[in-house]
C-alpha positions as CSV (number, residue, x, y, z in Angstrom):
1,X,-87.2,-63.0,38.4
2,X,-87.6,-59.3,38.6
3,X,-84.3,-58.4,40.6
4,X,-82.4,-60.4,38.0
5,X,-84.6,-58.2,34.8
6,X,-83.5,-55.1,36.6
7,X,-79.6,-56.0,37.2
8,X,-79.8,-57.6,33.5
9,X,-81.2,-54.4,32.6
10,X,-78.9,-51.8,34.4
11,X,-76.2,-53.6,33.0
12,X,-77.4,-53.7,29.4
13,X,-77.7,-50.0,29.6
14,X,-74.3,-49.8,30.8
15,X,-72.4,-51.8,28.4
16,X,-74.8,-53.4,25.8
17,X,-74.4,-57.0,27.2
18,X,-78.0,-58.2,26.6
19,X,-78.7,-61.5,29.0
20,X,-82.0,-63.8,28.1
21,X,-84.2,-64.5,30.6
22,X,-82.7,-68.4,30.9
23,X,-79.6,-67.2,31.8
24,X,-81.1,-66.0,35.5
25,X,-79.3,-68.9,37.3
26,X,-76.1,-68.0,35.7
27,X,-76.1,-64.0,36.7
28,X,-77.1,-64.9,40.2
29,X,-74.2,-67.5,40.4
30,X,-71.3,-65.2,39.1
31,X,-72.4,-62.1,41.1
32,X,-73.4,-64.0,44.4
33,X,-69.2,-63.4,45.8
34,X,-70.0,-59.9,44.7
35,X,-72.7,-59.2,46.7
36,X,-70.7,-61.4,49.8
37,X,-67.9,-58.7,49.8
38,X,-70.3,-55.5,49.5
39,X,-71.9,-57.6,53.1
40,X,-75.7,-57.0,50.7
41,X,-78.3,-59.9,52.0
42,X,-79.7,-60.1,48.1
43,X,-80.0,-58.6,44.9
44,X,-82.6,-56.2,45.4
45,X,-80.2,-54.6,47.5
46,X,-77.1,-54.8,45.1
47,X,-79.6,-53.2,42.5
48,X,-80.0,-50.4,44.9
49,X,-76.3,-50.3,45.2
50,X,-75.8,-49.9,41.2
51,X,-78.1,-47.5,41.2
52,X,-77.7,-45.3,44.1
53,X,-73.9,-45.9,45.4
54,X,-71.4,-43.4,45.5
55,X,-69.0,-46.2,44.3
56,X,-72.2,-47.8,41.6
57,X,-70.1,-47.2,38.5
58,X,-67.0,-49.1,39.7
59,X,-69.2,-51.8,41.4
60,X,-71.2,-52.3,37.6
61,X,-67.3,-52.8,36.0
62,X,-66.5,-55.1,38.8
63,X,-70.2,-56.9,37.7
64,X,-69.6,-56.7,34.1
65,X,-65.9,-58.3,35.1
66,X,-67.6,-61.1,36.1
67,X,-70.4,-61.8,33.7
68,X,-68.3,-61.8,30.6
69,X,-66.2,-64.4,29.2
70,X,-62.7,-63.8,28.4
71,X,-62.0,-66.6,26.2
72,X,-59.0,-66.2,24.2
73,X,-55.4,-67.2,22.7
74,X,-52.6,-66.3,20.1
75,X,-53.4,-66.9,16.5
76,X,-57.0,-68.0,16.9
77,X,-59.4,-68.0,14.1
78,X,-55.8,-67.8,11.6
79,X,-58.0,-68.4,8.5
80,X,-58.7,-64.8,9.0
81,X,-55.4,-63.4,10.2
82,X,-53.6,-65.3,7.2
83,X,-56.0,-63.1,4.8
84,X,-55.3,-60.1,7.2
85,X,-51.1,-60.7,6.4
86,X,-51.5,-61.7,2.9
87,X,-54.0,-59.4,1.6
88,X,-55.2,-56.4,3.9
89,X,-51.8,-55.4,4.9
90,X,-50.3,-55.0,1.4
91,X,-54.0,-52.9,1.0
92,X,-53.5,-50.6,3.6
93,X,-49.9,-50.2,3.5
94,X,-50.5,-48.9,-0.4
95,X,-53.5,-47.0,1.3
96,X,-51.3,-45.5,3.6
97,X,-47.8,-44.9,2.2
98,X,-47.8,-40.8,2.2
99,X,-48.4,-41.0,5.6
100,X,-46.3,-43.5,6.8
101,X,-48.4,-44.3,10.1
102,X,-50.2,-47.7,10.7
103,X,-53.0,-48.1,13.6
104,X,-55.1,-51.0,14.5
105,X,-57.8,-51.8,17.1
106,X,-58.3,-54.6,18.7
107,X,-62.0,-53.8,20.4
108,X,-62.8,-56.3,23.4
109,X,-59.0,-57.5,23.5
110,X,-59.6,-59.3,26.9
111,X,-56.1,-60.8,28.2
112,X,-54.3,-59.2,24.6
113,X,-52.8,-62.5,23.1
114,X,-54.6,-61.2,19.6
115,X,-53.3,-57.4,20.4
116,X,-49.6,-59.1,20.0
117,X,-50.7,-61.8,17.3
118,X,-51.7,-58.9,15.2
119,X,-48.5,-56.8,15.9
120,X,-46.4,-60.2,14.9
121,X,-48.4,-60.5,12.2
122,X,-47.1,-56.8,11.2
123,X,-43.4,-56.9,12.5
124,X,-43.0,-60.7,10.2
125,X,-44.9,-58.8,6.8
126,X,-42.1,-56.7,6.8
127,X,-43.9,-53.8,5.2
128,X,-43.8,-51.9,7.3
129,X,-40.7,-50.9,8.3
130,X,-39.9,-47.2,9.3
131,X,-43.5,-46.3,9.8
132,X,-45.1,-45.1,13.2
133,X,-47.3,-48.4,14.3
134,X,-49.4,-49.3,16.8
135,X,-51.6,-52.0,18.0
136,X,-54.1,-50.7,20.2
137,X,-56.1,-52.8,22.3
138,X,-58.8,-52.1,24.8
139,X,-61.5,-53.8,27.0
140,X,-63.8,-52.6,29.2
141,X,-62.6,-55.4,31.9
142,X,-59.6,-53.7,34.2
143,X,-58.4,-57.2,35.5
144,X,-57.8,-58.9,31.9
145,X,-56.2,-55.7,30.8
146,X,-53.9,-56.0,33.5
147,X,-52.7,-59.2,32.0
148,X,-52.1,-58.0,29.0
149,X,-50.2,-55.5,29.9
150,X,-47.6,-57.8,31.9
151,X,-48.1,-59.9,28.6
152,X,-46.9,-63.1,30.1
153,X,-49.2,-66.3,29.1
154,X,-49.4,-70.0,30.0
155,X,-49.6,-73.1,27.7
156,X,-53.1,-72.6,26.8
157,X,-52.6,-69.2,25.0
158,X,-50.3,-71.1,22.7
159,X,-52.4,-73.6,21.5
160,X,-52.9,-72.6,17.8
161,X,-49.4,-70.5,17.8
162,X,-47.9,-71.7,14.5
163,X,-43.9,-72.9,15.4
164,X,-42.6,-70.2,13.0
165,X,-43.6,-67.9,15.7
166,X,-42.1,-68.7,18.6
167,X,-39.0,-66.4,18.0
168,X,-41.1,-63.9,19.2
169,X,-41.4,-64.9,22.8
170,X,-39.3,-65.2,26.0
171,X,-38.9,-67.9,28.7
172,X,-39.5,-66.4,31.9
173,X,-40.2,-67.6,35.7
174,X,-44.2,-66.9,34.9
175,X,-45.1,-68.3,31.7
176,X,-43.7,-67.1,28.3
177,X,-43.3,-63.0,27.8
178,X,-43.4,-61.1,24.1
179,X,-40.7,-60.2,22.9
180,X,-39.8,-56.5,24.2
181,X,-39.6,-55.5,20.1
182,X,-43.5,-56.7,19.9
183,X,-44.5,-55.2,23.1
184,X,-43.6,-51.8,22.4
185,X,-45.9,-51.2,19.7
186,X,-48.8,-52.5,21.4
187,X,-51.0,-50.2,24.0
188,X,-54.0,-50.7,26.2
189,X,-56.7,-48.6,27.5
190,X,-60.0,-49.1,29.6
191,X,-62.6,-48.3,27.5
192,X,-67.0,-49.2,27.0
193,X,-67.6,-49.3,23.4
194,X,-70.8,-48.3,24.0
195,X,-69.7,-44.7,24.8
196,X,-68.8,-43.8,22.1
197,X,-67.6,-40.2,22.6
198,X,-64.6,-42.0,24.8
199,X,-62.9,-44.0,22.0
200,X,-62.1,-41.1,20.4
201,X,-58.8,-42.0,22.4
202,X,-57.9,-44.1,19.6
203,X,-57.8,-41.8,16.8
204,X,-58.0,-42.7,13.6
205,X,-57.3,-46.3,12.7
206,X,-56.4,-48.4,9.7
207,X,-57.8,-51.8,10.9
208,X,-60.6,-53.0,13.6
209,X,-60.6,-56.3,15.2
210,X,-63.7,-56.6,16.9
211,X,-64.5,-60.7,17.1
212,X,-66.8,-62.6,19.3
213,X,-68.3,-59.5,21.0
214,X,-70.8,-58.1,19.7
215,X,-72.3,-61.6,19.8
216,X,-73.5,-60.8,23.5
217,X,-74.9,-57.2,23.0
218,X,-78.3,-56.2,22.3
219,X,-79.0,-54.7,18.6
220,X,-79.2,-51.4,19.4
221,X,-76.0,-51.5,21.1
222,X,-74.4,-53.6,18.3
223,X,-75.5,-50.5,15.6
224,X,-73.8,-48.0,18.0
225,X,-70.7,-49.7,17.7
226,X,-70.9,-50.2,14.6
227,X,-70.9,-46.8,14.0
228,X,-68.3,-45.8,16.1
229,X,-65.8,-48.3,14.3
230,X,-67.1,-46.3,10.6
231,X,-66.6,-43.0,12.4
232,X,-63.1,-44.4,13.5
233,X,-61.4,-46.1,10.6
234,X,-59.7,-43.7,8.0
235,X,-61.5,-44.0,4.5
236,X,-60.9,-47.8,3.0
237,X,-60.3,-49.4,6.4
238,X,-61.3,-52.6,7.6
239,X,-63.4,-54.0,9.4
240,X,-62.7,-57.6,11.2
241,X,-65.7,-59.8,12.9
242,X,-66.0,-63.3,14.5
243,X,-66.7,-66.1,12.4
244,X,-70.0,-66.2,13.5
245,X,-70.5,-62.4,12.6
246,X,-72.1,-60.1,10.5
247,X,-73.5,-56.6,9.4
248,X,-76.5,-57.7,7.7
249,X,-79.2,-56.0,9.4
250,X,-76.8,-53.9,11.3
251,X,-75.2,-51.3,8.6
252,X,-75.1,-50.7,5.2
253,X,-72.2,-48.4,5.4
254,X,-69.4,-50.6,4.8
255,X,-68.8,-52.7,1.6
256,X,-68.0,-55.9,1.3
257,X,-64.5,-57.5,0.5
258,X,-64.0,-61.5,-0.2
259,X,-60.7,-62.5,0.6
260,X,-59.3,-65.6,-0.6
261,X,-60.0,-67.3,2.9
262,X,-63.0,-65.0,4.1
263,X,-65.3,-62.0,4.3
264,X,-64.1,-58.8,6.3
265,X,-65.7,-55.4,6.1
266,X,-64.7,-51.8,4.5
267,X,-65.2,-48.4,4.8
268,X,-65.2,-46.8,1.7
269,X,-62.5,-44.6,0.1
270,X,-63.7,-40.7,0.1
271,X,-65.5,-40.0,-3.2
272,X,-66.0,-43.5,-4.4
273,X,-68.2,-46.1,-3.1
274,X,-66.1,-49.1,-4.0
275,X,-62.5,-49.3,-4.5
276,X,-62.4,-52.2,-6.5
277,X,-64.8,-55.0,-7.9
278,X,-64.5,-56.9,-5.1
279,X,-66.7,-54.9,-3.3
280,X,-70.6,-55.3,-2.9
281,X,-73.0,-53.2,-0.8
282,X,-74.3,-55.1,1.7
283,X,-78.0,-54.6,1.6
């Protein structure tokens, strides 16, 4: 029990992932092949590793790899990305007309089908057309960024795609591609939200996605991320969490919007707490 408090430790302090003590057995499990290539005889000497290694920080993302889930597909949770198309794009694309430039972050993208839903979503609006966008997406896992960079899937990333969107992928030999159009505005980048002076990478942005994440991070690590999505999004961005999530008891920065189909997140506009009624506080 204490090896596995120290690795879940270490690795909390690395990348906010906060395991419970019942979820020993499972840790050991997933990091036992780990621990069989390094040629370790147990985990008190692959904590020694993490902590002492020349090669420790690249051996805790290779742990980290392994420990998260990567569950994902196209279009998934659409009740939320049908109010995203038919209510925060026309917002944003009023909010951001002078400038002409659209960003959005997809934070803990794993394999990217939601990185290309979102810049489908975008491309079909049409409202955009002539402005500089991009889709950014990043994870902190190197292998599932990988496969969304060759952005070739398999049936099961397709099993909530709506028909009317199938224009927008290829046939190939491996699976079905995105389209070429869709793939140039989308981007990845290795990056731990936890540290936060490294997304600073992304810039400013317009939009975050950020669902089903912060679900497995400690609190402390959930409120750092939370401010580093305020600190990123321009004035009157959004803010998107899982179903499941919330800010209440995390930050009262951002206001609250209801959309027809559900509740998102905002940064308010410079110089005025609320841009319209909608808006509450969250307390």
């Amino acid at each position: 029990m204490e090896e596995f408090r120290l690795l879940r430790d270490l690795v909390n302090s690395f990348c906010g992932i906060a395991f419970q003590d019942d979820a020993m057995f499972v840790v050991e499990r997933r990091l036992r092949d780990r621990l069989l290539a390094l040629g370790l005889p147990d985990y008190s000497a692959y904590y020694q590793y993490l902590r002492y290694h020349p090669e420790a920080r690249a051996e805790l993302e290779r742990a980290v790899d392994v420990l998260t889930t990567n569950e994902t597909y196209f279009f998934r949770e659409d009740y939320q990305l049908n109010g995203f198309r038919d209510e925060v794009l026309p917002a944003i694309r009023a909010q951001a007309a002078a400038r002409k430039r659209l960003v959005i972050w997809s934070a803990g993208c794993s394999t990217g089908e939601e990185v290309y839903t979102l810049a489908i979503l975008v491309e079909r609006s049409g409202l955009f057309e002539g402005w500089d966008v991009r889709v950014f997406g990043n994870d902190i896992s190197r292998r599932v960024l990988a496969a969304a960079r060759k952005g070739t899937y398999g049936p099961s990333s397709f099993r909530a795609t709506p028909p009317e969107y199938e224009q927008y992928f290829v046939d190939g030999p491996e699976g079905r591609q995105v389209h070429p159009r869709i793939r140039a505005m989308c981007h990845f980048g290795h990056l731990n939200l936890v540290e936060g002076g490294r997304t600073a990478i992304v810039g400013r942005v317009d939009a975050v996605f950020c669902r089903n994440v912060l679900i497995y991070f400690d609190s402390q690590s959930r409120r750092r991320v939370i401010d580093t999505f305020y600190e990123r999004l321009n004035p009157g961005g959004y803010l998107m969490l899982g179903h499941s999530e919330s800010l209440l008891n995390v930050s009262t920065a951002f206001e609250v919007v209801h959309l027809t189909t559900d509740l998102v997140y905002r940064r308010p506009l410079a110089g005025s707490p609320f841009r319209s009624g909608r808006g509450e506080r969250i307390g």
